[in-house]
C-alpha positions in Angstrom: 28.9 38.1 10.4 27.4 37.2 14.1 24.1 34.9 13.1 21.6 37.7 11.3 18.5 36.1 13.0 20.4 36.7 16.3 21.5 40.5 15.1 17.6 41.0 13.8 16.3 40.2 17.2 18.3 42.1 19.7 18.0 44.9 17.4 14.3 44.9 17.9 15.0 45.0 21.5 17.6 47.1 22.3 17.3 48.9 18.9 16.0 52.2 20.5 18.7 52.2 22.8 21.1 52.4 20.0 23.8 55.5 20.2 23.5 57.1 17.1 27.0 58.8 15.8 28.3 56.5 18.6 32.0 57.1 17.5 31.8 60.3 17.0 31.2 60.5 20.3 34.1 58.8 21.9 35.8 60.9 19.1 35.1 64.3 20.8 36.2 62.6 24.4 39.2 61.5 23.4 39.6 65.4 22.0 38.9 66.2 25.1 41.3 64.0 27.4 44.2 64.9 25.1 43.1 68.6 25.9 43.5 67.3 29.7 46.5 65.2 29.4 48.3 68.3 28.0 47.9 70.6 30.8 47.8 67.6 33.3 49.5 64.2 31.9 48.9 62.6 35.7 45.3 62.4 34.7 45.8 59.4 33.1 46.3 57.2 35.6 42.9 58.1 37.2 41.0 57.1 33.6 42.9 53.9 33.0 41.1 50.1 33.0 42.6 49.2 36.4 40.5 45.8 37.7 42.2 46.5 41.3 41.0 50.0 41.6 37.5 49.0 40.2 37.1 46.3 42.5 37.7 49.1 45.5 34.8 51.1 43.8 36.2 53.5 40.8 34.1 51.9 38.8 34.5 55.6 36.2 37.4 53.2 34.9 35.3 50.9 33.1 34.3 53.3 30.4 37.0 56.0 31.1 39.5 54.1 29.2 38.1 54.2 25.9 38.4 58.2 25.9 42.3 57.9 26.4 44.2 59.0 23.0 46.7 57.1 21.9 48.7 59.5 21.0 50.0 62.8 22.8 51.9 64.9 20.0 49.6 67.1 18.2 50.4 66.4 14.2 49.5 62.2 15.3 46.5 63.4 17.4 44.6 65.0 15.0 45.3 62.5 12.2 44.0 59.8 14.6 40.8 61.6 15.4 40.2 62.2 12.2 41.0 58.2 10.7 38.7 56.9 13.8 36.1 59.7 13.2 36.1 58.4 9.8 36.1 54.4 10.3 33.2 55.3 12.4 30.7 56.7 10.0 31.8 54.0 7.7 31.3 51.4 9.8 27.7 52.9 10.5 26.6 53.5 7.0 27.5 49.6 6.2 26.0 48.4 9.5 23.8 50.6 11.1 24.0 52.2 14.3 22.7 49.2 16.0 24.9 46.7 14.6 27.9 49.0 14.9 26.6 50.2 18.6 26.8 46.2 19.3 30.5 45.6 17.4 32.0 48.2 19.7 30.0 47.7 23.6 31.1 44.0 23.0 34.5 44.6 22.0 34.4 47.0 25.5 33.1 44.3 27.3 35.3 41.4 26.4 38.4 44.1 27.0 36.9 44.7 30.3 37.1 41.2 30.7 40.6 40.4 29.6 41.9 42.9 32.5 40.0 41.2 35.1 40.9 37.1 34.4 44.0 37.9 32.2 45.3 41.7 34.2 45.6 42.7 30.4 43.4 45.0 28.6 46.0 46.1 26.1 44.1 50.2 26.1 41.8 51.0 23.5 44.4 50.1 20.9 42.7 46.7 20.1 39.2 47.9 20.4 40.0 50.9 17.9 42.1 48.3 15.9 38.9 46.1 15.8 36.7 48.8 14.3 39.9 49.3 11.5 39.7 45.7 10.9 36.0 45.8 10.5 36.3 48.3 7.8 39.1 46.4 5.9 37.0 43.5 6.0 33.7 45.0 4.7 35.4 47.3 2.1 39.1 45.5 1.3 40.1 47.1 -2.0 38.9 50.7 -0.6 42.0 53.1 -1.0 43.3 55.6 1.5 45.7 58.1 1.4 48.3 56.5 3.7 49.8 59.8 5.9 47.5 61.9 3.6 49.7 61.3 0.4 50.4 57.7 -0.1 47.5 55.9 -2.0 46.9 51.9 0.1 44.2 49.5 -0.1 43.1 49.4 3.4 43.5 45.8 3.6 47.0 45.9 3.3 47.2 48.7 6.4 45.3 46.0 8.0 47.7 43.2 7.8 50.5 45.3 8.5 48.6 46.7 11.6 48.3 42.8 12.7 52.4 42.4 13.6 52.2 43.5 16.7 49.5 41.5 17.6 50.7 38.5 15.9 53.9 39.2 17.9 52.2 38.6 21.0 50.3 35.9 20.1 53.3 33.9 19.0 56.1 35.0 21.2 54.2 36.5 24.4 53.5 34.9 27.5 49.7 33.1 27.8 47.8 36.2 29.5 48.8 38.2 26.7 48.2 35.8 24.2 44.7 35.8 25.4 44.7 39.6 26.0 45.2 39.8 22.0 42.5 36.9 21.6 39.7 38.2 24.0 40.6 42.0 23.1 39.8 41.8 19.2 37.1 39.0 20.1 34.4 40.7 18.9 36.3 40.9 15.3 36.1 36.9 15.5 32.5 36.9 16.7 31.1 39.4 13.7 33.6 37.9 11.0 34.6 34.4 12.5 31.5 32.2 11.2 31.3 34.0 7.7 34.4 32.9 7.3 34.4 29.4 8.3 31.3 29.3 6.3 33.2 30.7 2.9 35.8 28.3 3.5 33.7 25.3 3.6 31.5 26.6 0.8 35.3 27.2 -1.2 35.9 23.7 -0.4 32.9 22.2 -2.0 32.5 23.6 -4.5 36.3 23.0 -5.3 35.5 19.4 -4.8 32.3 19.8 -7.5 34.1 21.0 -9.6 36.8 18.7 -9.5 34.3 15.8 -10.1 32.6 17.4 -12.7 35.9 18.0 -15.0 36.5 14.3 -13.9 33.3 13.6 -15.3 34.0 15.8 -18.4 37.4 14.3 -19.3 35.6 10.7 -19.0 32.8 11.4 -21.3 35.5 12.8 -24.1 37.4 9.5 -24.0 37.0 8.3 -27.3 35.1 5.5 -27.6 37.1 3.6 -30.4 40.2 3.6 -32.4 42.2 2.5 -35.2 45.5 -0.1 -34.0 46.8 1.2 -37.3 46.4 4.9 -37.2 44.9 5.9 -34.4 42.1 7.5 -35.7 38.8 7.6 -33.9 35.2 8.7 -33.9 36.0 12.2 -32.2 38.5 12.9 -35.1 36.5 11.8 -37.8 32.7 11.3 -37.1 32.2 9.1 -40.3 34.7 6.5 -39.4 33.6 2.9 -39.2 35.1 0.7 -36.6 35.2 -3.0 -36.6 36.7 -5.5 -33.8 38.5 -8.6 -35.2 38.6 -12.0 -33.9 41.8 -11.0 -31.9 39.8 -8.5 -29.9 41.5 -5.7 -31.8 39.8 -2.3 -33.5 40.0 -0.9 -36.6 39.0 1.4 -38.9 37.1 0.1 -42.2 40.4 1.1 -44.2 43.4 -0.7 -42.0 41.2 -3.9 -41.2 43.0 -6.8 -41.7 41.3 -9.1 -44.3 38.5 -7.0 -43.7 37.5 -9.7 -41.5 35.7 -9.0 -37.5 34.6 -10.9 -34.8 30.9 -10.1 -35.4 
């Protein structure tokens, strides 16, 4: 995750200012706007992230966008306000509402973002998707039932939910390969460094333990054995070894003459 000391000290700051039941929330908006978008679908284009329209002062847009379903048939929207509602609460009991209050404001801001230098923001499917992600990463082998029946591990919802953004990333044009990049950047901020940091640990200690079987398999070498029969200490502990004049080892019974070199 983000650096802890980092975490530990804006919390102390801004800690107070934390939204508690923060998507819950954006839950009950995004009731709401469907409610809206059902008697009006126009509406949308007033609440959308629109950089041009914010620059000539609707600045309403810059949060508006969030509360904008992603769905508009009524079976879809209630399953998705029910999974999001969910991922939420999860996401606070693991985190906290401070930490989870931060996850989601940055992932806002660094959409934001993406529509003004890219003119992509990509909705509030990658910030929602970065919140599923979040989950899948903190709790990977949690089951769900997949349309209320099927029985998944989340983490494999979560790759599959990654095609399309994998799609854009290797077959879509550079501002929407950075849309997709700054858009579920603060999933890479919170989960980027631990990761890097497992790897290189997984590395290491691959690498120790490599050189300690290394180790292992050179301290079992045995130290001497018969030219006649191959026997040697690690076989038989009570064998007697003797080196004759020709530099050669054997055991007491197959040496030659019974005559050594010392």
């Amino acid at each position: 995750m983000l650096h802890t000391t980092m975490i530990n000290r804006l919390e102390k700051w801004l800690g107070p200012y934390a939204i508690q039941g923060l998507i819950r929330y954006v839950v009950a908006m995004n009731a709401l706007v469907f409610i809206l978008l059902t008697i009006n679908p126009a509406y949308v284009e007033a609440l959308k992230l629109d950089h041009s329209a914010v620059l000539k002062g609707e600045i309403w847009r810059l949060a508006s966008w969030i509360f904008i379903p992603e769905t508009t048939g009524m079976f879809w929207i209630i399953f998705y306000l029910m999974f999001t509602w969910w991922i939420g609460d999860m996401l606070e009991a693991a985190w906290g509402t401070f930490r989870l209050n931060l996850y989601y404001f940055s992932g806002m801001l660094l959409c934001i973002a993406s529509a003004f230098f890219f003119g992509a923001s990509g909705g509030n499917f990658f910030l929602n998707l970065s919140l599923f992600l979040a989950v899948a990463t903190l709790m990977p082998d949690f089951e769900i039932a997949l349309f209320l029946i099927l029985p998944v591990k989340i983490k494999w919802v979560a790759l599959f939910s990654l095609i399309g953004p994998l799609g854009y990333l290797v077959f879509g044009v550079l501002s929407l390969k950075m849309m997709v990049v700054m858009c579920l950047g603060n999933y890479l901020l919170f989960f980027g460094p631990g990761f890097l940091r497992d790897r290189i640990a997984g590395r290491k200690n691959s690498h120790r333990q490599a050189q300690y079987k290394k180790a292992s398999l050179s301290t079992s070498e045995a130290l001497h054995q018969c030219e006649t029969c191959g026997t040697t200490e690690q076989k038989n502990p009570d064998t007697e070894s003797r080196v004759t004049a020709d530099g050669k080892e054997y055991c007491m019974e197959h040496l030659p003459s019974r005559q050594t070199s010392t």
